[in-house]
C-alpha positions as CSV (number, residue, x, y, z in Angstrom):
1,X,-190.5,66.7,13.3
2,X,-187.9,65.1,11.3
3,X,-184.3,66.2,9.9
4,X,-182.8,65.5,6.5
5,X,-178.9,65.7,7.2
6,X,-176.5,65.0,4.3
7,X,-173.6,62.9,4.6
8,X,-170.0,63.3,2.5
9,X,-167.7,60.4,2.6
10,X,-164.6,61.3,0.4
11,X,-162.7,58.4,0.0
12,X,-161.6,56.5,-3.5
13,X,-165.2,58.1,-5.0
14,X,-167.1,60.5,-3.5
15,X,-170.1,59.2,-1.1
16,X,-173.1,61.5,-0.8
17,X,-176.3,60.0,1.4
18,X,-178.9,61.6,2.5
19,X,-180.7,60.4,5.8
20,X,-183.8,61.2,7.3
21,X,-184.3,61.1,11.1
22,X,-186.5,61.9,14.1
23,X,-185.4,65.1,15.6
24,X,-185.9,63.2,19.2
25,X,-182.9,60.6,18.2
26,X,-179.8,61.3,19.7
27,X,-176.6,61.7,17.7
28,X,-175.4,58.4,18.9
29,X,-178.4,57.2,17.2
30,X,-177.6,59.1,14.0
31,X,-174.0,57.9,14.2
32,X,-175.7,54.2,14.2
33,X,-177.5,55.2,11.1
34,X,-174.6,56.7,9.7
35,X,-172.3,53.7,10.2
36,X,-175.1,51.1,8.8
37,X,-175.7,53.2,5.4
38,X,-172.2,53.5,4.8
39,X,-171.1,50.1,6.2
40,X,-168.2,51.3,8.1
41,X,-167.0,49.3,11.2
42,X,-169.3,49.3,13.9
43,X,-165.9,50.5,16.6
44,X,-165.1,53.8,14.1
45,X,-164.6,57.1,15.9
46,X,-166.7,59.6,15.4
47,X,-167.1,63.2,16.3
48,X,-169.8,65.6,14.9
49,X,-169.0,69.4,14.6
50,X,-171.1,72.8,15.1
51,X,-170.3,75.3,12.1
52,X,-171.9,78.6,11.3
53,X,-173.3,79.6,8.0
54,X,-170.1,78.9,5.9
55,X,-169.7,76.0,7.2
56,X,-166.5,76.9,9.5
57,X,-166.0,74.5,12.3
58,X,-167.0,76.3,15.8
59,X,-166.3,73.6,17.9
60,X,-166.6,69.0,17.9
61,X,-169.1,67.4,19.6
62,X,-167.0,64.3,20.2
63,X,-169.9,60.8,20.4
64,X,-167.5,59.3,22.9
65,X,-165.5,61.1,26.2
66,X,-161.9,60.2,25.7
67,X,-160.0,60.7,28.8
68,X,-156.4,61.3,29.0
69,X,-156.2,59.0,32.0
């Protein structure tokens, strides 16, 4: 099985892509796939988010554990 997901970047002009991947990749994996068909910097933060049907955010799915050490 594969998933579509569709990316928004707002920024100067809107950036819509759409990318296709496995469902076994991880979401680090997407994030990689993300970053190299929008060309961001490799070091970006990132965090993905759960929402329900109307798109409110239920909770972030942060890609990398940030410690408050």
């Amino acid at each position: 099985m594969r998933y579509i997901i569709q990316i928004h970047l707002e920024h100067k002009t809107d950036v819509i892509r759409d990318i296709e991947i496995p469902a076994e990749k991880s979401l680090k994996d997407l994030h990689d796939i993300i970053i190299d068909s929008l060309r961001l910097e490799k070091n970006e933060m990132a965090s993905f988010y759960k929402t329900n049907e109307e798109f409110e955010l239920l909770y972030e799915i942060p890609l990398f554990k940030i410690d408050d050490k």
